[in-house]
BAMI-466630 format. One record per residue: residue in three letters; x, y, z of N, C-alpha, C in turn. Coordinates in steps of 0.1 Angstrom, whole numbers. Layout:
N
  aa   nxx   nyy   nzz  caxx  cayy  cazz   cxx   cyy   czz
 ALA     X     Y     Z     X     Y     Z     X     Y     Z
...
***
This chain:
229
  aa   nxx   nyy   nzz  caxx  cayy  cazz   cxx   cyy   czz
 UNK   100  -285    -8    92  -276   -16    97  -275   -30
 UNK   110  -272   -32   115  -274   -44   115  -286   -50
 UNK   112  -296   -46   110  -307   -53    97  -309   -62
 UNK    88  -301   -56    74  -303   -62    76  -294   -77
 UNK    88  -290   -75    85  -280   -91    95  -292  -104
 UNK   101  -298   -99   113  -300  -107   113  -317  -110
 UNK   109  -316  -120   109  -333  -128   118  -341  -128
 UNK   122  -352  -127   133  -361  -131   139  -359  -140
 UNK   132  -357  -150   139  -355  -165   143  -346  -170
 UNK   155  -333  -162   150  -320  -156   160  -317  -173
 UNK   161  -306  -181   171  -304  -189   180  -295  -185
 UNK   190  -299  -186   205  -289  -187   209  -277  -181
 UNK   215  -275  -170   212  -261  -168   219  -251  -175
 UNK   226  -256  -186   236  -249  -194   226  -245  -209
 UNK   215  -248  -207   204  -246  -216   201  -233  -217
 UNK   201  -228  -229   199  -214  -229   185  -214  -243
 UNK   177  -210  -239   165  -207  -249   166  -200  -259
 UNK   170  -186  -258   172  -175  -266   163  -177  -270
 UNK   149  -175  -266   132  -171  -266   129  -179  -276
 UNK   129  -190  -281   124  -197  -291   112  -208  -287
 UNK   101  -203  -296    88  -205  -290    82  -216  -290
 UNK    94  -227  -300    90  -242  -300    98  -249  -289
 UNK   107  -243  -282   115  -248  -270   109  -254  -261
 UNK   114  -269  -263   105  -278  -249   105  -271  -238
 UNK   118  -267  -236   115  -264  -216   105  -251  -208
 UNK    93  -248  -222    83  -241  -219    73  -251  -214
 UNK    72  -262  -219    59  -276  -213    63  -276  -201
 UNK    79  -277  -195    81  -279  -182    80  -267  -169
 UNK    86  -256  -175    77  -246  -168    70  -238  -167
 UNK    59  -246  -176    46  -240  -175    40  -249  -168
 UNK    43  -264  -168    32  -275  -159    37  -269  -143
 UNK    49  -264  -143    57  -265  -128    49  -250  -120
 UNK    45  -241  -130    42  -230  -125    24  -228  -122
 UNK    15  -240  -132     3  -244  -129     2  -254  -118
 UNK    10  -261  -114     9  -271  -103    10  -255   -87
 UNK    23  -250   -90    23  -237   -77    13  -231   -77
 UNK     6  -222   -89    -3  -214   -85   -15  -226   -79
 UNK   -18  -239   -82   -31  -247   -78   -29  -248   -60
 UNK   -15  -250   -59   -12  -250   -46   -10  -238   -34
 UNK   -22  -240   -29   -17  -220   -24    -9  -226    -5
 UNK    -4  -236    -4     3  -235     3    14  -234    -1
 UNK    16  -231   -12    28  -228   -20    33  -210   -17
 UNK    18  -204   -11    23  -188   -10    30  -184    -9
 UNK    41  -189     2    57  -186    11    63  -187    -1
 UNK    66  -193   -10    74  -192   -16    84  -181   -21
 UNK    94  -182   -20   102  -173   -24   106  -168   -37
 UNK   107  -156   -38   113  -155   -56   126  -159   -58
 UNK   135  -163   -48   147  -166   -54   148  -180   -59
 UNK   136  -188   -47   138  -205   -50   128  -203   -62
 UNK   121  -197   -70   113  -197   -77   118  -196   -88
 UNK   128  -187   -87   139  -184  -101   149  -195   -99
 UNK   154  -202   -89   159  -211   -86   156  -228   -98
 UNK   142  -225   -96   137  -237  -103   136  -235  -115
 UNK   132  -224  -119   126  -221  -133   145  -222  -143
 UNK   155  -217  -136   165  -217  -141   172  -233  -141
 UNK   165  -245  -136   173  -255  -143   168  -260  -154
 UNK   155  -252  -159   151  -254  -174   156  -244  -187
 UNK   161  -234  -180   162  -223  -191   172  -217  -181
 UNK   185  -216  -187   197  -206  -178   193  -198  -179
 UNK   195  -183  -167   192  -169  -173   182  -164  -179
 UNK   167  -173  -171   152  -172  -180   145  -158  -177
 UNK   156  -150  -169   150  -132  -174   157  -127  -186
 UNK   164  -137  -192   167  -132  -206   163  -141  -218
 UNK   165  -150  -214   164  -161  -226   149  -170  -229
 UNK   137  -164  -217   128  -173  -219   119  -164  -231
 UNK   110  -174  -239   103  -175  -250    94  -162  -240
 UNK    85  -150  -248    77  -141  -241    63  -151  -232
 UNK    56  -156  -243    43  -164  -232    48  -174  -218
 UNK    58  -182  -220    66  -184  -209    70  -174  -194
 UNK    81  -166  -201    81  -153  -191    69  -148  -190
 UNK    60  -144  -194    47  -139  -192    42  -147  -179
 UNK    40  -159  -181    34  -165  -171    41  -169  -156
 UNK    56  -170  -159    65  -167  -147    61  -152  -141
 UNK    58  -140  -147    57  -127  -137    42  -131  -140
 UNK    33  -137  -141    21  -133  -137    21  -140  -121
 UNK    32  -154  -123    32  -162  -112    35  -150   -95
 UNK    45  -147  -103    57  -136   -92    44  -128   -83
 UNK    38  -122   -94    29  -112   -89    16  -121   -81
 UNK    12  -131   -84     4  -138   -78    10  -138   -59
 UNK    23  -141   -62    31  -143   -50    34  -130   -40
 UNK    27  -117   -47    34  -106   -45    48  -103   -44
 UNK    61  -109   -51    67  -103   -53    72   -95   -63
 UNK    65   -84   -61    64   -73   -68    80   -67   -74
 UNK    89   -65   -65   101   -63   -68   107   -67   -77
 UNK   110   -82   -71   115   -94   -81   102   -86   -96
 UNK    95   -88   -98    88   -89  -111    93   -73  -118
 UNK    94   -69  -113   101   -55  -117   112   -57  -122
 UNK   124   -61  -116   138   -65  -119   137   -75  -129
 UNK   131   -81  -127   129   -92  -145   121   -87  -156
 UNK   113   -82  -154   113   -78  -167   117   -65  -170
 UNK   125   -55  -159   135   -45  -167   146   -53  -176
 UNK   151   -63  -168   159   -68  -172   158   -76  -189
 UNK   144   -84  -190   138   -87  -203   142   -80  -215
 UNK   131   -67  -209   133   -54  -217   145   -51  -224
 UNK   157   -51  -213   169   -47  -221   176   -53  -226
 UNK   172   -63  -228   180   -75  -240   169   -75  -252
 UNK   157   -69  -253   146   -69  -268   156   -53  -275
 UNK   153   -57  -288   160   -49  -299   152   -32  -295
 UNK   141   -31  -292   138   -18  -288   145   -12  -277
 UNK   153   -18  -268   166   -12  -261   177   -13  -264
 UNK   184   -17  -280   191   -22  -280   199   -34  -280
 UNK   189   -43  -275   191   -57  -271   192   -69  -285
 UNK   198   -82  -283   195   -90  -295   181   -97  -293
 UNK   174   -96  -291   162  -103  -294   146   -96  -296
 UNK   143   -98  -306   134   -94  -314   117   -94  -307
 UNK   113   -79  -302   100   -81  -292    89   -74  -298
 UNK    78   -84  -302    69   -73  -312    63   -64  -303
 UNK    58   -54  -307    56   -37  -302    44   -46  -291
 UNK    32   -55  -296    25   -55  -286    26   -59  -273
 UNK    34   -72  -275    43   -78  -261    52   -70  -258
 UNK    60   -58  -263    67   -48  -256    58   -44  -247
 UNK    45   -36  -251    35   -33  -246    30   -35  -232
 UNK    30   -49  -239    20   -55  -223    33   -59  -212
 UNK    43   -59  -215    53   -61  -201    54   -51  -195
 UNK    52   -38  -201    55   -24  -198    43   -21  -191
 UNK    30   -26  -194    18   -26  -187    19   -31  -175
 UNK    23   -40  -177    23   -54  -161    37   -42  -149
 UNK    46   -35  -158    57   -32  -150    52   -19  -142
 UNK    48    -9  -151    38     3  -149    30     1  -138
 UNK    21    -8  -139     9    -7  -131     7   -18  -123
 UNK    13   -33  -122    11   -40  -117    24   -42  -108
 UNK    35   -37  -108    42   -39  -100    49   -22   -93
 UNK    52   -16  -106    57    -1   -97    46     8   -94
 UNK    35    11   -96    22    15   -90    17    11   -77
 UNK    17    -5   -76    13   -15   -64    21    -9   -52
 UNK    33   -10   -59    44    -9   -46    53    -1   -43
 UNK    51     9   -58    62    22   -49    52    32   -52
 UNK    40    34   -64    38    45   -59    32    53   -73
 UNK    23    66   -71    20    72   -88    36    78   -92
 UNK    45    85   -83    54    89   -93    68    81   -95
 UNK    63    72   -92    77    63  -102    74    57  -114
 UNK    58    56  -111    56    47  -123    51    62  -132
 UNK    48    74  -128    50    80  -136    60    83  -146
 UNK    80    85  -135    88    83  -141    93    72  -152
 UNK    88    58  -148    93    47  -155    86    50  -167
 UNK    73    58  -170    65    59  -184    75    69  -189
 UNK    79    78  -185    84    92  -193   100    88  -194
 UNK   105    77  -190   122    77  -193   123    63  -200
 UNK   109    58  -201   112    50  -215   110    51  -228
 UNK   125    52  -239   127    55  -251   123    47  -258
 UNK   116    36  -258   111    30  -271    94    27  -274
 UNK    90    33  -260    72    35  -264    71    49  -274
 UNK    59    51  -283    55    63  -289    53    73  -280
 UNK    50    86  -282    44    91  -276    29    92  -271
 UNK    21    85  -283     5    83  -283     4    71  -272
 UNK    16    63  -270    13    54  -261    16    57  -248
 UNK    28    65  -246    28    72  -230    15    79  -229
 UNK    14    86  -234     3    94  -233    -8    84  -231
 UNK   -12    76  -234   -28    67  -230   -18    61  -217
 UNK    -6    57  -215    -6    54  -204    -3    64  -193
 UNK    -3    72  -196    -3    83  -185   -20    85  -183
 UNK   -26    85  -190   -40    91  -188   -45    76  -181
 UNK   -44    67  -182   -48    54  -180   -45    51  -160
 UNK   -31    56  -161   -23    59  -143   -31    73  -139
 UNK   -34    85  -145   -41    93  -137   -56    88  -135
 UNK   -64    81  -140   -73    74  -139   -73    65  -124
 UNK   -65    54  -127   -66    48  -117   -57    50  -103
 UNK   -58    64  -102   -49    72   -93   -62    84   -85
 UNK   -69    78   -94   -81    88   -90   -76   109   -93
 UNK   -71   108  -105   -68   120  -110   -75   130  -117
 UNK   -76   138  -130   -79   141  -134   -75   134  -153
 UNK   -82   137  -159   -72   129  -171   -61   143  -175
 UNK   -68   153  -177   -57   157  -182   -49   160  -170
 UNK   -35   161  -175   -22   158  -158   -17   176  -155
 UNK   -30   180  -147   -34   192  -148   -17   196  -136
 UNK   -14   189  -130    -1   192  -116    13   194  -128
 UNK    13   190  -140    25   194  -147    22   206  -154
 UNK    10   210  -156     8   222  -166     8   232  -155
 UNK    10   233  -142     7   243  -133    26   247  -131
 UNK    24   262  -126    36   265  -125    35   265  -109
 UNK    48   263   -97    46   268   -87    44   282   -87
 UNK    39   289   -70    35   302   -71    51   309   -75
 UNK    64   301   -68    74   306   -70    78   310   -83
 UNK    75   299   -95    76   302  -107    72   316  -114
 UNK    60   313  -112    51   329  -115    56   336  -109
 UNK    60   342   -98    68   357   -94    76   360   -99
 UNK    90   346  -106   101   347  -110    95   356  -123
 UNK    84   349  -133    82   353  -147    79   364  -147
 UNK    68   372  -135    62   380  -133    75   391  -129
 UNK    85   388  -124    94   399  -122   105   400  -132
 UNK   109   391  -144   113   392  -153   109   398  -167
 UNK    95   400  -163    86   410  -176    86   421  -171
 UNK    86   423  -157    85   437  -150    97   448  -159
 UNK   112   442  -153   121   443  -155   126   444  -167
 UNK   122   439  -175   124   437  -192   113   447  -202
 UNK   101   452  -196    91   460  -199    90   477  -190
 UNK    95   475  -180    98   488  -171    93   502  -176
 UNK    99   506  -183    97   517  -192    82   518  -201
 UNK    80   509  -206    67   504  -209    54   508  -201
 UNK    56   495  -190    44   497  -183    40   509  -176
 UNK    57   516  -174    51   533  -171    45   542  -173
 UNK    49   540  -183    40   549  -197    25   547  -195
 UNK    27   537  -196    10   527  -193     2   531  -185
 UNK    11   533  -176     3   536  -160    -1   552  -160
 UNK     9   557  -164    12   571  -164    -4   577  -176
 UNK    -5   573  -184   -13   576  -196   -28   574  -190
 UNK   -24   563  -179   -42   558  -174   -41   563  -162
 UNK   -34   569  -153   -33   581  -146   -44   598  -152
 UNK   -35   599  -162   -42   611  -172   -53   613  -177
 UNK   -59   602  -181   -68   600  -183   -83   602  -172
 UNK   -78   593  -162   -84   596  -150   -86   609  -150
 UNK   -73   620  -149   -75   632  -148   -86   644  -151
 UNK   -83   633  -163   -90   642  -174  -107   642  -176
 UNK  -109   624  -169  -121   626  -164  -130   634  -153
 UNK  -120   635  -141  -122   646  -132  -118   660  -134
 UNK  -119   660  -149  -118   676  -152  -107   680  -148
 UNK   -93   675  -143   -77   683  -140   -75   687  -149
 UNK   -68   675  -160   -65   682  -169   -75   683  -186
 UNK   -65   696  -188   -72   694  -203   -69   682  -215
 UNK   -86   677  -222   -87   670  -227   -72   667  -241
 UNK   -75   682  -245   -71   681  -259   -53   677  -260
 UNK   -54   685  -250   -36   681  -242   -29   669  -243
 UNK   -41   661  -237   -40   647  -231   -38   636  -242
 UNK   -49   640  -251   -50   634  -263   -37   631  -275
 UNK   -30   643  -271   -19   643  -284    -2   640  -271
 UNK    -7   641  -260     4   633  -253     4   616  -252
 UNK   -12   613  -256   -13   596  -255    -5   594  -268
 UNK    -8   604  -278    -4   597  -296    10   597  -292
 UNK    19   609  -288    29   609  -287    36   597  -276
 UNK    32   596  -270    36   581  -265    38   571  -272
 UNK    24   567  -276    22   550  -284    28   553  -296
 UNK    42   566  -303    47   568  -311    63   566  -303
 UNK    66   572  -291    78   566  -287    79   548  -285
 UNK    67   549  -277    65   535  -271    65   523  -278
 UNK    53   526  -290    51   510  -292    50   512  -313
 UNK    52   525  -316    59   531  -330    49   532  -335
 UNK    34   534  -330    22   533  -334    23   553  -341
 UNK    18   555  -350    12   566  -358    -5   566  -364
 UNK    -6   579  -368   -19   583  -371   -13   577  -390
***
């Protein structure tokens, strides 16, 4: 099986690309990776013998292959479903491009679209909405305008809502905590409050007298809240 990928004329395995986009040993596996996908008894294939082959053209080709190259090796991967593997290489990509710190130079759109393929075609497929949620919010080198369309993009095809209405919600637990921390912090306050709309009441059932009532409210919202005539 491995033989159907690997030419006679195989180059070097000490060949290192360092992504350079006129590098021959993209003709070779690119023909090697069109001949597998034509062959679908090729399915079984494994990702290791797959990285197996692709590495006696390019050493270390989750680091060093040219982007349209690697592009078309994880479109292969995922063809194969191995979703994993396509995960682990192109994290791995990632963190050798200058936006992680890395030496090699990845323009914003091809950053983009590996992040897309990682997002949604491999950690979505196979583990799930909140990892690939996590993988969008704990990566430092997208914008914000761009998490954000890809968040709205994963609640979409999550069958969500757009706006990501489950983070703006507090648990009920939350709310008691807040609700018993204003209690507590306002106390004296709301008594008053209560107490004044007690009186009032009163005053509509004729207990007490109006005029009374009136100059005990001012006298309040003068302790209380420093309000004067």
């Amino acid at each position: 099986m491995e033989k159907q990928l690997l030419p006679t004329n195989i180059i070097s395995k000490s060949h290192l690309c360092r992504r350079k986009t006129n590098c021959a040993c993209q003709s070779f596996i690119t023909s090697s990776l069109s001949t597998l996908l034509a062959d679908n008894s090729l399915k079984v294939l494994s990702s290791e013998v797959l990285h197996q082959a692709i590495s006696v053209y390019c050493a270390c080709p989750e680091v060093h292959l040219p982007f349209s190259t690697f592009l078309n090796w994880m479109q292969t991967e995922l063809y194969l479903a191995h979703y994993s593997a396509c995960e682990k290489y192109i994290r791995i990509y990632l963190s050798h491009s200058k936006q992680r710190g890395g030496e090699f130079a990845l323009p914003e759109n091809e950053y983009q679209e590996l992040m897309e393929i990682l997002v949604f075609h491999c950690i979505y497929i196979h583990r799930g909405y909140d990892s690939a949620k996590d993988c969008i919010a704990q990566d430092q080198a997208m914008s914000s305008q761009s998490k954000a369309a890809f968040m709205q993009r994963l609640n979409e095809i999550d069958g969500r809502p757009l706006e990501v209405v489950k983070e703006m919600k507090m648990s009920s637990t939350q709310v008691k905590e807040k609700v018993k921390v204003f209690v507590i912090k306002h106390k004296w306050k709301l008594f008053l409050m209560v107490a004044c709309l007690a009186l009032w009441m009163m005053v509509k059932a004729r207990v007490v007298d109006k005029g009374k009532l009136v100059k005990l409210v001012k006298r309040v919202l003068y302790v209380v809240f420093g309000f004067e005539d």
